[in-house]
N, C-alpha and C positions, 0 to 999 in steps of 0.2 A: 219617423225616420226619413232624411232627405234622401236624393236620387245617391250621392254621392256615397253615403250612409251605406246605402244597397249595395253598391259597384265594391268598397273594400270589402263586405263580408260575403261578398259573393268569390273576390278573390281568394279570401284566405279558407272559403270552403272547398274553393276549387271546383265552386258550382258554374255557368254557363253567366256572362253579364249578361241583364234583360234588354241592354241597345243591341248586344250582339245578337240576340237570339230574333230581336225582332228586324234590325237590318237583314240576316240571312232569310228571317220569314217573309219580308218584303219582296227581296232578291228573287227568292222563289217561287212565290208569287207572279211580280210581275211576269218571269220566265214561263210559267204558267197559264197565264192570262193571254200574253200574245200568241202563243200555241191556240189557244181554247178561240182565239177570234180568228184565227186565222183560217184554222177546221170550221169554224160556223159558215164563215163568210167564202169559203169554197166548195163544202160540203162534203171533203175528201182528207185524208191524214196527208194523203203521198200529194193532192195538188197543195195540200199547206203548206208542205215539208218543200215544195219550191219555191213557192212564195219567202219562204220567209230561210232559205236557202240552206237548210240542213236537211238530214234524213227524215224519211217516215217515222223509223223507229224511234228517231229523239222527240216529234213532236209527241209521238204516242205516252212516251215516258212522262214528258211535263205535264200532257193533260192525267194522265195516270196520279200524278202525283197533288196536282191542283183539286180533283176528287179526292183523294184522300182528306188532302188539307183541312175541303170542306163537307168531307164526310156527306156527299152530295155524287148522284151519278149526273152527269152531264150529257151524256149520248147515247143515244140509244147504237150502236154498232153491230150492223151483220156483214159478212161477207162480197154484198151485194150494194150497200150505201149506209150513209149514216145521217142520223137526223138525233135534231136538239131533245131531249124532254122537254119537260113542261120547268122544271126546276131549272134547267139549261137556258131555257128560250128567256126566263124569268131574268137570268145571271146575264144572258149577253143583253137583251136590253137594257141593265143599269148598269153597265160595264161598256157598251157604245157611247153613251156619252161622255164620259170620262178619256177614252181612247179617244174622241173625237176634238177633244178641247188639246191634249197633248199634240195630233198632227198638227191642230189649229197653232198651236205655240210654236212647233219648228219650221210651218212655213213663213208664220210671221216673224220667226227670226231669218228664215231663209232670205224671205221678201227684204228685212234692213241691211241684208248685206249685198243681196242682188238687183233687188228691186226699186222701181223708183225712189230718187231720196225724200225723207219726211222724219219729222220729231227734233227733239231737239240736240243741239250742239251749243255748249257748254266751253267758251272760251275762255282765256286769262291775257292780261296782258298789262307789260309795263305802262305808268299810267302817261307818259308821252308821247309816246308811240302809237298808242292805245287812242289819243283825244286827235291825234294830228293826222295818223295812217289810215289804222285796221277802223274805228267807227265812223269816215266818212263812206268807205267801201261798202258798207254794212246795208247801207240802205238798196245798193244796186243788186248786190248779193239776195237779198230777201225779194227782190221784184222778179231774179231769175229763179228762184226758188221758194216760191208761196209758202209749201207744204213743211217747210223748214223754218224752225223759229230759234231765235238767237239770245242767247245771256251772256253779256259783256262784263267781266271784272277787272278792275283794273287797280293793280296792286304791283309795287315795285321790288316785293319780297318777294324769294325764289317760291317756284310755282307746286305746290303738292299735288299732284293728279289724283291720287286717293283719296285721301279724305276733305276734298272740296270738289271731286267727282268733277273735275276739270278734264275735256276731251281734245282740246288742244290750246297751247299758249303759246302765246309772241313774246320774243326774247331779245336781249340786247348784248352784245359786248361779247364776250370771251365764253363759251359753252363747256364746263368741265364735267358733269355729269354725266357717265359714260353708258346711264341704263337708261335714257330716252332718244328718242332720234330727234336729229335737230338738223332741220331742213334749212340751208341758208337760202335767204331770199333777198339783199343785197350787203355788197359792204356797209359796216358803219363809219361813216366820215366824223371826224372831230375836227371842228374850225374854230382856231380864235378869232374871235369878231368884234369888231369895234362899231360907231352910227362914224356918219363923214366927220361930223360936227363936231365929237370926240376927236376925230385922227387930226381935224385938223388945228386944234387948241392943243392938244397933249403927244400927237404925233403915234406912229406905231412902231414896237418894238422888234429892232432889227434883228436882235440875237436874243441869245434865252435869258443871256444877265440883266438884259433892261426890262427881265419883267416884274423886277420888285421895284423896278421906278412908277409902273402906273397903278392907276384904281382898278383893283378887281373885284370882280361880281361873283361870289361861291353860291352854288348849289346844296342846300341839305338835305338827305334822304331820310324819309320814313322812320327810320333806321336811328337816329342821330349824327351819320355820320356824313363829313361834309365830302362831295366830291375830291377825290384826285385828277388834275389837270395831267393829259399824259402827252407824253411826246415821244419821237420815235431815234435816238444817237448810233450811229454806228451798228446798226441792225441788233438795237435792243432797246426796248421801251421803259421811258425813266417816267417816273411821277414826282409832279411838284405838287404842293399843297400852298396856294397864293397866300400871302396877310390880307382880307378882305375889310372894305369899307362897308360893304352891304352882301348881306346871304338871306335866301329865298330857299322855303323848303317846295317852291312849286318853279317849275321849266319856265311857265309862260312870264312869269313874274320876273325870272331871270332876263328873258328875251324883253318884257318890255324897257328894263332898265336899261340894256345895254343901247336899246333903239333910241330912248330918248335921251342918248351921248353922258350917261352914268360912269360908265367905266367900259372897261373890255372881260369877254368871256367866253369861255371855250365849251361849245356846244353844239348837240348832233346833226347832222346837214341836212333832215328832215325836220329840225327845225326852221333852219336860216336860209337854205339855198331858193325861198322863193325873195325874201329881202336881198339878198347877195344880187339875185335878178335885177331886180326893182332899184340897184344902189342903193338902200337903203343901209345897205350892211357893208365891211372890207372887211377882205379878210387880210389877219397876221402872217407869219411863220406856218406855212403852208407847208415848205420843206419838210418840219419835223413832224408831219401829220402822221399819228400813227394807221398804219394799215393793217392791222392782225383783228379787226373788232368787225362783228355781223350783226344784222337783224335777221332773228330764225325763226319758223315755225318749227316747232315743237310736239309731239306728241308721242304714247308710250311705245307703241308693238307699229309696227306694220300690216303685219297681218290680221287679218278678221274684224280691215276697218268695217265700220257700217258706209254705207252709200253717201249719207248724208256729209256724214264727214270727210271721206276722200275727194267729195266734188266741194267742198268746203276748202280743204286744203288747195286743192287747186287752181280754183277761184283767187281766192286770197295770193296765192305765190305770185300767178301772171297778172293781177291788177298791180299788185305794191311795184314789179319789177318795171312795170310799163310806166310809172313813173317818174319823172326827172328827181333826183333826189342828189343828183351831183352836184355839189356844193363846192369841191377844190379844183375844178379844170375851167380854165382860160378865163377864171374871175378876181383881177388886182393879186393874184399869186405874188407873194416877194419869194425874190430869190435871192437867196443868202447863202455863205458859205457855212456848211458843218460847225460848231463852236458845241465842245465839251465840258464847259462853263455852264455853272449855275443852278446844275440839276443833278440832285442825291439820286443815286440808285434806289 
């Protein structure tokens, strides 16, 4: 007969289930136990009974009851002091060790949450972000913190913090998950970018209509599915979806084509904006840049971070921030007027 087997015909006797009986004899137990160590290790009911901050009478009761349990006297008790048997002194020395490894557990959880940071942190992160951003930080990160060891995953699918025991991910775009906190760490810029060497054979497009006259370079995700190019009309964000000559299921593959005068493509300014530097890059229609998108850090509770990871988290915010990652202010910006052309809602 399985466990399961027991638990129905225990209900339909209307007998006691044997989890229940043995969880309450745990329960009472332990209640018992801490009473019984608490009197050893003071050698008084009424100084246990402060330690452990209930009455005399109630410790009296649990060790009362913990004897019974074990059909065992425990103390020898007069009026005057009280002292362990010999069956007592027996119980509390294989019962200290065990009490001893439990303090040991909650200081060392105390010590993760208070105490110097160490172990590990378990990140995620989009795989661009992730190759361009967060894994060159990574190394300065580990030299100010030895004791702290790092696993990088890097995956452009939404992040499951559960069952890939992910402690914090870097995120892109638009956050709608309302049961994680999502720490923004700076804008996301989207730039159309062309090489000089393109703009100056095929030229760049002024308004949104001219952009089924050039070659465009798509994006595919993990996913199947190809990037939507977005732009920002009249304070609302329209997406186009270009006809492409060439698509790359990898960013960089995208950035080299467009660098060596491919075509044009619209991509995150922690991509481009050290080439934008360099002229190596211009940018398009800057105007319609949408501004609603972020790069976040991410993770579940706030509360009862471990050490490791709040100094993790903070680390990481004020390095990506200290970066230049402006990609649209004071580089070849055209300025065009508004055009409600070209681009389906």
């Amino acid at each position: 007969m399985n466990h399961s087997d027991t638990s129905d015909r225990c209900l339909r006797l209307g007998l006691p289930n044997r989890a229940d009986v043995l969880s309450t004899s745990i329960a009472a137990s332990y209640t018992g136990i801490m009473a019984f160590m608490a009197v050893a290790s003071e050698g008084s009911f009424a100084k246990a009974g402060e330690r452990l901050g209930v009455g005399r009478s109630a410790v009296s009761r649990n060790v009362q009851k913990l004897e019974a349990q074990l059909s065992t006297r425990l103390f020898l008790r007069t009026t005057r002091n009280t002292q362990l048997t010999r069956e007592g002194q027996r119980f509390f020395e294989n019962c200290h060790q065990g009490v001893s490894h439990l303090v040991e557990a909650m200081n060392d959880m105390l010590e993760l949450r208070e105490g110097p940071p160490r172990g590990l942190v378990r990140i995620s992160s989009t795989v661009g972000f992730g190759r361009k951003v967060v894994a060159p930080l990574l190394e300065k990160f580990v030299k100010a913190y030895p004791d702290i060891a790092i696993d990088l995953l890097l995956d452009d699918r939404p992040t499951d913090f559960t069952s890939e025991r992910i402690d914090v991910a870097f995120r892109d775009g638009r956050i709608e998950d309302s049961s994680i906190i999502a720490r923004q760490l700076i804008p996301m810029q989207m730039a159309l970018c062309a090489a000089p060497s393109y703009a100056a054979a095929h030229g760049l497009p002024h308004t949104l209509e001219e952009l089924c006259r050039h070659d465009c370079i798509n994006f595919r995700f993990s996913s199947g599915r190809v990037f939507e190019w977005e732009f920002k009309l009249d304070g609302r964000v329209r997406k186009y979806l270009p006809t492409a000559h060439l698509t790359f299921n990898d960013a960089d593959l995208v950035l080299h084509a467009v660098l060596q005068g491919s075509g044009i493509a619209q991509m995150a300014g922690y991509q481009v904006s050290n080439h934008i530097v360099a002229k190596e890059l211009v940018v398009a229609l800057s105007a319609y840049a949408p501004d609603d998108r972020g790069h976040y850090i991410c993770y579940l509770n706030r509360q009862h971070l471990p050490t490791r990871t709040r100094v993790f988290i903070d680390f990481m915010a004020a390095q990506v921030r200290a970066l230049d990652l402006n990609c649209l202010s004071g580089f070849n910006a055209t300025a065009i007027r508004p055009s409600t052309g070209g681009i389906a809602a």
